[in-house]
MIKENU-539495 format. One record per residue (C-alpha): residue number from 1; residue in one letter; x, y, z. Coordinates in nm, 4 decimals, always signed. Layout:
BEGIN
nr;rest;xx;yy;zz
NUM;A;X;Y;Z
...
//
This chain:
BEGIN
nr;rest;xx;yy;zz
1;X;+5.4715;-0.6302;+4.2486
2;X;+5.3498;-0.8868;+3.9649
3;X;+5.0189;-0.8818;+3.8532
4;X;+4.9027;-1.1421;+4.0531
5;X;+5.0363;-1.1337;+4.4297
6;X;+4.9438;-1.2311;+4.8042
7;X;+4.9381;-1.0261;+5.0677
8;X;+4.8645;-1.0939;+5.4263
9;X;+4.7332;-0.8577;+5.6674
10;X;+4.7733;-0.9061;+6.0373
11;X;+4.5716;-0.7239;+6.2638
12;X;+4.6319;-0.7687;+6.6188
13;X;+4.3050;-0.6429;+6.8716
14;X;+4.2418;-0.7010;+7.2338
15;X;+3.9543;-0.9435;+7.1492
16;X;+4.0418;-1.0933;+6.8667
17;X;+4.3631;-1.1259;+6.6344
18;X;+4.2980;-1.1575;+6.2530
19;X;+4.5188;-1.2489;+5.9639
20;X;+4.3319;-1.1963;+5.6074
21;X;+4.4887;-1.3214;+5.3030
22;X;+4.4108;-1.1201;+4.9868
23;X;+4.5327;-1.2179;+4.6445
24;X;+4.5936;-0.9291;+4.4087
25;X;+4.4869;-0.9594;+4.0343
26;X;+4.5482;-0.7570;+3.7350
27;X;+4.5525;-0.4943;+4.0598
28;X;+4.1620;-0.5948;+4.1942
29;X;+4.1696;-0.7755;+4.5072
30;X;+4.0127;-1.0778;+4.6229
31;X;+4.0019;-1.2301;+5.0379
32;X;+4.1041;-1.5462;+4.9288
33;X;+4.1218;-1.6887;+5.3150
34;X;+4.0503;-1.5663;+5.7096
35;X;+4.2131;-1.6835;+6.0517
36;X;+4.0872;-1.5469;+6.3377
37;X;+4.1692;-1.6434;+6.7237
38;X;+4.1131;-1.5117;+7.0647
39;X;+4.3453;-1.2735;+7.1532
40;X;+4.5611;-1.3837;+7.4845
41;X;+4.7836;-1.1465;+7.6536
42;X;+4.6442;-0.8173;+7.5495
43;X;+4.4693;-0.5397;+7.7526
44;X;+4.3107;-0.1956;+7.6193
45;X;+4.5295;-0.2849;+7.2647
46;X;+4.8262;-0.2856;+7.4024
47;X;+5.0463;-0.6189;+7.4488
48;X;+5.1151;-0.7329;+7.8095
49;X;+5.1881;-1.1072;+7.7404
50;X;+5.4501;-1.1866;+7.4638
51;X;+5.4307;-1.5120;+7.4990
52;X;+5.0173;-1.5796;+7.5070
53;X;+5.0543;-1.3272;+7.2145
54;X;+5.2560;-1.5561;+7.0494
55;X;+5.0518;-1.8218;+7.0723
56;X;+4.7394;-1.6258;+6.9175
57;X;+4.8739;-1.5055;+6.6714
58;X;+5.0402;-1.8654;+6.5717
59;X;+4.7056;-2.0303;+6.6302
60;X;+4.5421;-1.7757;+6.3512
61;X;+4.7750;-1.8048;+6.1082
62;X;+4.7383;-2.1520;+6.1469
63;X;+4.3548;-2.0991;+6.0645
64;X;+4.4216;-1.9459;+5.7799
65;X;+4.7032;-2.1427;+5.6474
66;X;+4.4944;-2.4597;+5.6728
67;X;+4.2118;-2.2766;+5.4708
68;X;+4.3697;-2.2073;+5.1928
69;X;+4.6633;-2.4404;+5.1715
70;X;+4.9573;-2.2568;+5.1821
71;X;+5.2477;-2.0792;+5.4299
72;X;+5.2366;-1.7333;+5.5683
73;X;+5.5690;-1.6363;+5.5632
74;X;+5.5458;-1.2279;+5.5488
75;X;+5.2780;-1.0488;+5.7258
76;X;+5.1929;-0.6645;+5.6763
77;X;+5.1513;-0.5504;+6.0655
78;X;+4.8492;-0.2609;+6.1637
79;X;+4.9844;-0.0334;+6.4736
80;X;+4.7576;+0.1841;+6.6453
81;X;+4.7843;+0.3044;+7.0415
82;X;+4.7832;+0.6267;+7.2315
83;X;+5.1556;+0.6055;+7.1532
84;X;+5.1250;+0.7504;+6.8239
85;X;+5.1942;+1.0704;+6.7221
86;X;+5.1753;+1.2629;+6.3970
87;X;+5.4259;+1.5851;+6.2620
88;X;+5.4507;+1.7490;+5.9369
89;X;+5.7554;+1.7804;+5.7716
90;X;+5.8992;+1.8833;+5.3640
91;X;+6.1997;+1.7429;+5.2083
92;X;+6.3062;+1.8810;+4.9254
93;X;+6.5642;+1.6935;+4.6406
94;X;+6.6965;+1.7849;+4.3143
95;X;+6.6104;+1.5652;+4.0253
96;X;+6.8997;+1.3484;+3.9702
97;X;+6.8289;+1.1973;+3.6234
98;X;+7.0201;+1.3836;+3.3178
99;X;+6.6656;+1.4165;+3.1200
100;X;+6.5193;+1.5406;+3.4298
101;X;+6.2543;+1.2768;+3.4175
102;X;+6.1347;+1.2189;+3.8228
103;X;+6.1530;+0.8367;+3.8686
104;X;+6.1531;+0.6222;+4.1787
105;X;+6.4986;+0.7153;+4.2979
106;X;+6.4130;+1.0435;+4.3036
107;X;+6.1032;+0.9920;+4.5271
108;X;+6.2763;+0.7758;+4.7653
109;X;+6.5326;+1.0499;+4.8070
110;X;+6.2709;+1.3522;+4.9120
111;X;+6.0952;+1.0551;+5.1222
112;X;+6.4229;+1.0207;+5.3231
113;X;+6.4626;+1.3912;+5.2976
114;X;+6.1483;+1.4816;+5.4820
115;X;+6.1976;+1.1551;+5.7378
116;X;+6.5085;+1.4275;+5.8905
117;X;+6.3272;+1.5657;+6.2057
118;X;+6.4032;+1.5632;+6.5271
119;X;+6.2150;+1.3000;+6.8054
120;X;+6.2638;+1.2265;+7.0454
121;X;+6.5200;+0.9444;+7.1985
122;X;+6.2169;+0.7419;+7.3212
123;X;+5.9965;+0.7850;+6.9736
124;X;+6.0894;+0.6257;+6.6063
125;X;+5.9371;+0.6550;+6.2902
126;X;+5.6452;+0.4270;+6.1971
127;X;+5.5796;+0.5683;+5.8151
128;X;+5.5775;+0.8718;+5.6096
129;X;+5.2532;+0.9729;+5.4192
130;X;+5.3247;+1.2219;+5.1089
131;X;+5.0377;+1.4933;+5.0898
132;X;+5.1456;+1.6564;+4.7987
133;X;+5.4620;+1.6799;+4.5995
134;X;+5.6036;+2.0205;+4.4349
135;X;+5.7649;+1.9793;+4.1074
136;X;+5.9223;+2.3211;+4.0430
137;X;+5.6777;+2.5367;+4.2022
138;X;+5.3954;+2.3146;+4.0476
139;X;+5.1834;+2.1727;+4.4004
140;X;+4.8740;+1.9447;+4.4483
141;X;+5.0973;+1.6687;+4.2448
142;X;+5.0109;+1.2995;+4.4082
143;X;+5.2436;+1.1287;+4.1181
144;X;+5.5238;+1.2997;+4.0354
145;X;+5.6711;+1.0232;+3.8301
146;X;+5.7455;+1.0468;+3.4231
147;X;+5.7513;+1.4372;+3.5117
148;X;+6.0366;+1.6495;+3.3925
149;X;+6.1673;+1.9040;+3.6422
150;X;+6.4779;+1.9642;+3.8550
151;X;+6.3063;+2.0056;+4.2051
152;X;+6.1102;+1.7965;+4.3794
153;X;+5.9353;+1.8527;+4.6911
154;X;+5.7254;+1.6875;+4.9543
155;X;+5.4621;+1.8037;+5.2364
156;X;+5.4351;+1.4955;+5.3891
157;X;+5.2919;+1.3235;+5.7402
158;X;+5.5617;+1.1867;+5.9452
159;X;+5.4041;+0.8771;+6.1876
160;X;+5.5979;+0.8403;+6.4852
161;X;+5.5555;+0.5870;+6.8093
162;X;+5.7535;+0.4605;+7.1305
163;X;+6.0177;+0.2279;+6.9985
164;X;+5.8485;+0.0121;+7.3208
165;X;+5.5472;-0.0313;+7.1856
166;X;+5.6672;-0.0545;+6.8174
167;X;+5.9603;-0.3047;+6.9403
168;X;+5.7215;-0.5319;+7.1148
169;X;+5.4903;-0.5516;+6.8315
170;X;+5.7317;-0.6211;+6.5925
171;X;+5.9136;-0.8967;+6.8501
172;X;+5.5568;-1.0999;+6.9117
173;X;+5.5082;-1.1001;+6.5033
174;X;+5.8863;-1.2332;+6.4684
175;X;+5.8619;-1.4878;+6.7241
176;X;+5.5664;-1.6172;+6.6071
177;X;+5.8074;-1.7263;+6.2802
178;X;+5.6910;-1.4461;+6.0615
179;X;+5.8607;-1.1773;+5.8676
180;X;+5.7134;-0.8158;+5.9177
181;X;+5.6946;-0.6560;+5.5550
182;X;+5.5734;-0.3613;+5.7073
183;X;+5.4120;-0.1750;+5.9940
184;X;+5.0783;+0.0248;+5.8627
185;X;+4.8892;+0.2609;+6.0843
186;X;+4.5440;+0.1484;+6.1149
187;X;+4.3728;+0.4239;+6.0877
188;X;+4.5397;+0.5225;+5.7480
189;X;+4.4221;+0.1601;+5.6269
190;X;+4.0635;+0.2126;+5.7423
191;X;+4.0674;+0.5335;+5.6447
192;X;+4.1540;+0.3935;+5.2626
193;X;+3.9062;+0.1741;+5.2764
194;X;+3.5762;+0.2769;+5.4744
195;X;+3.5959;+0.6649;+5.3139
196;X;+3.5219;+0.7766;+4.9643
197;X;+3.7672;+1.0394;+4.8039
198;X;+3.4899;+1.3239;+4.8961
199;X;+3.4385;+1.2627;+5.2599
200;X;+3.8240;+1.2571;+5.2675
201;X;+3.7879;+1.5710;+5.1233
202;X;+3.5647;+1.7663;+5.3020
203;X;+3.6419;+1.6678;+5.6533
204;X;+3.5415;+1.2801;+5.8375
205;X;+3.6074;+1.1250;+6.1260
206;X;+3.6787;+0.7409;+6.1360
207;X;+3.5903;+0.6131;+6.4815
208;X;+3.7061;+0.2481;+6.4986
209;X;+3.5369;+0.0924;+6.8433
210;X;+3.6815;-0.2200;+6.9454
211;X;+3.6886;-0.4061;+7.2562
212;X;+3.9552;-0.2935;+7.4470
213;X;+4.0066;+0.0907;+7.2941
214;X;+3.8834;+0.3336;+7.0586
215;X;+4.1022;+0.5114;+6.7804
216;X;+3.9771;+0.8300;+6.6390
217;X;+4.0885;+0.9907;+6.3264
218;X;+4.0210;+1.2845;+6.1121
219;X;+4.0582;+1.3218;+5.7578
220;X;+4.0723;+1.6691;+5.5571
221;X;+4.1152;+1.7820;+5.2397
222;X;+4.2193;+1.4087;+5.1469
223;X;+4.4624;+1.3743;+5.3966
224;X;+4.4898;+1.2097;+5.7845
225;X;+4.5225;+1.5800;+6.0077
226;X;+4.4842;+1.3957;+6.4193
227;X;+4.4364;+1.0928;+6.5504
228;X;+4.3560;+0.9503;+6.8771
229;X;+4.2971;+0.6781;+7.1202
230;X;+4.0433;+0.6432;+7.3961
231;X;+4.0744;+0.3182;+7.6433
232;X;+3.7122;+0.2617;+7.6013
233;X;+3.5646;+0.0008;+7.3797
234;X;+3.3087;-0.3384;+7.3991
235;X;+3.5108;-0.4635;+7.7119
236;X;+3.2960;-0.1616;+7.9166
237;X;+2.9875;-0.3121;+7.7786
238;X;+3.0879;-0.6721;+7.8872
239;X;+3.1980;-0.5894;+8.2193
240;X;+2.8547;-0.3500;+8.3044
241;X;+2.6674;-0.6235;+8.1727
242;X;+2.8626;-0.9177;+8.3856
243;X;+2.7721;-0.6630;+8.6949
244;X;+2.4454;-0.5755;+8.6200
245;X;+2.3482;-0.9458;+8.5489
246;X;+2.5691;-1.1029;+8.8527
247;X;+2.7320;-1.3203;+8.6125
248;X;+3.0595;-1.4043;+8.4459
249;X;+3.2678;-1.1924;+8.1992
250;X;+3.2475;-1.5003;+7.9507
251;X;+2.9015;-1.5168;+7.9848
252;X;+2.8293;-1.2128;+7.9335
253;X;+3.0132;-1.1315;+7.6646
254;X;+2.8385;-1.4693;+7.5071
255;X;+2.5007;-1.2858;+7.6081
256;X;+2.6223;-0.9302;+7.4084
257;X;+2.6829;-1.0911;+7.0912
258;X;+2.3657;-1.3005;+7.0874
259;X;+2.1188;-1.0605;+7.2795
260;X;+2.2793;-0.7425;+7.2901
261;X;+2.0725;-0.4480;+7.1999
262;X;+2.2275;-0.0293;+7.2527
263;X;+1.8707;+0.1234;+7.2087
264;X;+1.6033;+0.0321;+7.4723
265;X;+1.3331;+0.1659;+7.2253
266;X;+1.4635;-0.1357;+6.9763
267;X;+1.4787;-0.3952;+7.2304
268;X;+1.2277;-0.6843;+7.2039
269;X;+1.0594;-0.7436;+7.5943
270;X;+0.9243;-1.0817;+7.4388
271;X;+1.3489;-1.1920;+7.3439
272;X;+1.4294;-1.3654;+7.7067
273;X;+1.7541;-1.5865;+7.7775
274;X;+1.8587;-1.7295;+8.1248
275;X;+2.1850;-1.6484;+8.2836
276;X;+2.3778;-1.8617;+8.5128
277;X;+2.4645;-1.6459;+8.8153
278;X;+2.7135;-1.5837;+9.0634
279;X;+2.6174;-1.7086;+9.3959
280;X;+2.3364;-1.8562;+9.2822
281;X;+2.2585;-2.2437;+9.1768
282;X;+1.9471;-2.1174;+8.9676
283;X;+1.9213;-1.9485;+8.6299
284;X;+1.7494;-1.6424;+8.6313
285;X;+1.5049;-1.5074;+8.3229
286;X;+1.6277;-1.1505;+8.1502
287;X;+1.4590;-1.0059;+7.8857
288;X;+1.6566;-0.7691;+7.5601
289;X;+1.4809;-0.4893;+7.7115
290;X;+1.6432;-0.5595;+8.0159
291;X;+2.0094;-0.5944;+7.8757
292;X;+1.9566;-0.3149;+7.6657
293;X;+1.8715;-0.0849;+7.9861
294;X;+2.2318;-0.2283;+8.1415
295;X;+2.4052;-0.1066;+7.7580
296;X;+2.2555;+0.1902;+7.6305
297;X;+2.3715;+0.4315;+7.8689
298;X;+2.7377;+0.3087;+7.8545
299;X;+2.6903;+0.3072;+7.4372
300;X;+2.5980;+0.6830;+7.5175
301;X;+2.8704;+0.7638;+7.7459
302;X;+3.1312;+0.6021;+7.4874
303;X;+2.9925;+0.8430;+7.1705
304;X;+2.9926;+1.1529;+7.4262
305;X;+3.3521;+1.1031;+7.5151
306;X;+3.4183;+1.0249;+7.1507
307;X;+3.2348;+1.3609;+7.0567
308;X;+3.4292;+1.5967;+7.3404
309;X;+3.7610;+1.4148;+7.2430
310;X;+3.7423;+1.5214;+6.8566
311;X;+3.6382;+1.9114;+7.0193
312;X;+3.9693;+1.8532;+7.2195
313;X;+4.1492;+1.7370;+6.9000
314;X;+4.0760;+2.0818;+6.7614
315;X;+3.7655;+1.9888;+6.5432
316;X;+3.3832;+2.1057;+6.5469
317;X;+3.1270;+1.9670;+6.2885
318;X;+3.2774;+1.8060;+6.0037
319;X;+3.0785;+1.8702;+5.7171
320;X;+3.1407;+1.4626;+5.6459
321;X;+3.0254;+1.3467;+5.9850
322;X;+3.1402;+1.0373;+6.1466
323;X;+3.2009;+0.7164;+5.9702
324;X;+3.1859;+0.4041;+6.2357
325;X;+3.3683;+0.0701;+6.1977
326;X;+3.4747;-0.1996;+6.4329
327;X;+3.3573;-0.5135;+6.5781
328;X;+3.1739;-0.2772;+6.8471
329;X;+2.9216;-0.1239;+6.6201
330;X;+2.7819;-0.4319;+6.4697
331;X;+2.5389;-0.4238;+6.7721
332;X;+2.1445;-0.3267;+6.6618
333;X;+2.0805;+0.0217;+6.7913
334;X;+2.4297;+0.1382;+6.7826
335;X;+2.3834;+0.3113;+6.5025
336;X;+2.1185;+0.5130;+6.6292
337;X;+2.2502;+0.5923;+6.9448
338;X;+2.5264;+0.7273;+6.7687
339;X;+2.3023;+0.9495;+6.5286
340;X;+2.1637;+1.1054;+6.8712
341;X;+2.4756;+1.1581;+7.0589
342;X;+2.6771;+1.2905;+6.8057
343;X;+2.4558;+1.4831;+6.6751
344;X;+2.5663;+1.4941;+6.2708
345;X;+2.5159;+1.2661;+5.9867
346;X;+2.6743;+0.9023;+6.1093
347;X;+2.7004;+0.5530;+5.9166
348;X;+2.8171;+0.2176;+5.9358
349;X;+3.1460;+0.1053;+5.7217
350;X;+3.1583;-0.2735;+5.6401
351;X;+3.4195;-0.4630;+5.3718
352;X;+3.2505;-0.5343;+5.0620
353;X;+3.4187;-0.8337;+4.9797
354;X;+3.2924;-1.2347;+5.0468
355;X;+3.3739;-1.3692;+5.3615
356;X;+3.4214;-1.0474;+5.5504
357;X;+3.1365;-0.8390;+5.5451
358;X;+3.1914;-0.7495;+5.9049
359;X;+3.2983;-0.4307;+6.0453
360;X;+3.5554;-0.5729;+6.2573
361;X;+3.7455;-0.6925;+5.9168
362;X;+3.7612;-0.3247;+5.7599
363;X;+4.1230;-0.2683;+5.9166
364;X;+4.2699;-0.5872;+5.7942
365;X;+4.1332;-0.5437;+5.4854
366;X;+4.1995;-0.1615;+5.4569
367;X;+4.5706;-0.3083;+5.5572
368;X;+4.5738;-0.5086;+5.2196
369;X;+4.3956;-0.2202;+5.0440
370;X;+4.6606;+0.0042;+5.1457
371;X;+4.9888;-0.2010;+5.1500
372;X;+4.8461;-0.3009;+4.7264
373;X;+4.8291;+0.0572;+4.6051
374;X;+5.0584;+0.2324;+4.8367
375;X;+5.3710;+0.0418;+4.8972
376;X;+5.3569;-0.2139;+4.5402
377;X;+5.6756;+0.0204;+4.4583
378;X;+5.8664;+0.0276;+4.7695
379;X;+6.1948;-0.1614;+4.7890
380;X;+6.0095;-0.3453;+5.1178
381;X;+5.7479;-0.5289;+4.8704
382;X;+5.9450;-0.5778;+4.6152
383;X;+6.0475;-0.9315;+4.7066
384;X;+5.6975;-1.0188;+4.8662
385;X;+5.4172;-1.1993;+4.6814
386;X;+5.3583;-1.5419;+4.5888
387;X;+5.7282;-1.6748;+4.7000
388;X;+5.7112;-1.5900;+5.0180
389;X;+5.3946;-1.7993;+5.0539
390;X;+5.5196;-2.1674;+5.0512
391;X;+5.2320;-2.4308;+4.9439
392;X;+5.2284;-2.7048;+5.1819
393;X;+5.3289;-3.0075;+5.0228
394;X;+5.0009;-3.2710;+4.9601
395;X;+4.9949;-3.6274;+5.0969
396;X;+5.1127;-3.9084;+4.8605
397;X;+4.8221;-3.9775;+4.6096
398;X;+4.6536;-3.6570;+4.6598
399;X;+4.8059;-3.4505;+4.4541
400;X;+4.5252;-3.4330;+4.2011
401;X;+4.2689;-3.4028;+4.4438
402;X;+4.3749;-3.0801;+4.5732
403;X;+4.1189;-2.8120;+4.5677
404;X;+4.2196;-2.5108;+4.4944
405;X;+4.2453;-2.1675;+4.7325
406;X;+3.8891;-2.0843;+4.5889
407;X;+3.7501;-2.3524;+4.6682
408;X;+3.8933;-2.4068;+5.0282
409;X;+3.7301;-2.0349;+5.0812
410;X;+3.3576;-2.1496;+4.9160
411;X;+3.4103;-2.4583;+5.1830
412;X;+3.4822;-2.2293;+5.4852
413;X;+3.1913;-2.0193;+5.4004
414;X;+2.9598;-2.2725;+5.3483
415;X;+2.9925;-2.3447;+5.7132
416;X;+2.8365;-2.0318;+5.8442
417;X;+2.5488;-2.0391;+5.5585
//
């Protein structure tokens, strides 16, 4: 990559579908525009409806396009699902330069080398994540580059998913006229982004609760060691409170953003709305209190399965806790319900960057994160960046009055302030 490059992330969810643009500089990134839509024609994360999934993901690309002024032509893709799968494997390569230097060649080759497993017929291979490499005997090496040696090894994480779900996915991004640069699993890209180096370290899970599902993963000793996915997410919420309330789903989803509260103890009894229900020509008067006494016990259900499903995965208490991110968990009280349940030290990631200080954002940022430091020298990115980003072409006469991606970004924000 140059020093100054786009990339796009594209993060498809069952509520929503995001595409971030990020502009890399002198290697610091900046979210330099947002386009978000309602996602169409996807249950529980998983796509059901190419075509409505077309159109979503069109429409926010579109958003984004228009807000900072130029063409999304290549699109890094996150991939999570109960589909995926994760196996250990070591290549090993000798060092084909004559001064025995290691260069990029050389790592390509033990990548491919460890990539030879068998799956299989119905799986395919997503990514490889290098642990460690082993120059000569020589382990705990994450750069192996500029060394001198004549073998190089890898212990390396081999992602694998259905080439059904991975085909689909990558068939809804192309129809939508996009070129995938390359499929990232999510829970690598949040990981990168929502944990420090230490809690990677010690042991952390990443819970990531969005509407439809919830993917689980576990870091250790600065690598990913499980991951998982519950069909449980913000959709449970909606639909108790829709039944408890005798309303619509629309409604009441409209009711959990605004009102919603997972801790009765936090609710305000003085906070009242009306709801419009079923059956009914009247409004009827609820209180937070009383919403919160429809959510709190499916919040707690949610973090108890979430608990017993990381005791399945093999793990007890992590001395780094739980770290919490998705658009779920910006509800008041879920953080404290979570405390309880789980048991263990528990916090809240968010983005810390303008315009997306959300926790639904951290997995299309983390995707940008990621895809800037981890793939720059892959042959995939080596043609992406600026030039695959066409800049719409301004009306006669206005080419001076242009305002630049910055300043399309300050304008977008200043809507919501």
């Amino acid at each position: 990559m140059s020093s100054n490059d786009i990339i796009v992330s594209l993060d498809i969810g069952t509520s929503k579908v995001r595409v971030i643009i990020g502009e890399v500089v002198n290697g610091a990134i900046n979210i330099i525009g947002v386009g978000s839509a309602d996602s169409e024609g996807i249950r529980k994360g998983s796509i059901v409806d190419i075509d409505q999934t077309v159109q979503t993901i069109r429409s926010a690309v579109d958003h984004a396009e228009r807000m900072v002024g130029i063409q999304i032509a290549e699109v890094y893709v996150g991939i999570a699902g109960n589909h995926i799968a994760l196996q250990s494997s070591h290549g090993v390569v000798a060092v084909s330069n004559e001064d025995r230097e290691i260069g990029d060649d050389d790592i390509e080759r033990v990548i491919q080398a460890a990539k030879v497993i068998p799956l299989a017929p119905e799986r395919e291979i997503i990514g490889v994540v290098p642990n460690q490499y082993v120059v000569d005997g020589t382990d705990q090496i994450h750069d192996p580059r500029s060394m001198i040696g004549v073998r190089l090894e890898v212990e390396a994480t081999i992602v694998t998913g259905t080439k059904t779900a991975i085909h689909n996915l990558l068939r809804v991004v192309e129809k939508s006229g996009l070129k995938v640069a390359g499929l990232i699993l999510m829970s690598l890209a949040s990981g990168h982004l929502a944990l420090s180096k230490d809690e990677k370290n010690i042991g952390t899970v990443l819970v990531d609760i969005g509407a439809g599902a919830t993917t689980i993963a576990v870091f250790n000793e600065n690598n990913l060691v499980a991951t998982s996915t519950l069909p449980i997410g913000g959709e449970y919420i909606t639909n108790d409170i829709a039944y408890g309330l005798k309303t619509q789903a629309d409604i009441a989803e409209k009711i959990k953003l605004k009102f919603g509260c997972a801790l009765v103890d936090h609710a305000a009894s003085d906070q009242v709305f009306k709801v419009n229900r079923i059956g009914s020509n009247t409004d009827k008067e609820f209180s937070q209190v009383d919403l919160a006494n429809i959510i709190e016990p499916r919040v707690q259900e949610i973090f108890h399965l979430i608990r017993l499903e990381v005791q399945r995965l093999g793990f007890g208490d992590l001395p780094g806790g739980y770290v919490l991110t998705g658009g779920t968990v910006a509800m008041p009280g879920m953080l404290a319900v979570a405390q309880v349940e789980l048991a263990t030290s528990v916090r809240i990631a968010v983005p810390d960057y303008i315009g997306v200080r959300d926790s639904s954002f951290t997995s299309g940022v983390g995707i940008i994160q990621y895809a800037s430091r981890y793939l720059r020298s892959s042959k995939q990115t080596q043609n992406s960046g600026v030039k695959k980003l066409i800049p719409k072409k301004p009306a006669p006469g206005q080419e001076q009055q242009k305002p630049s991606a910055m300043e399309r970004f300050k304008n977008w924000l200043s809507e919501f302030i």
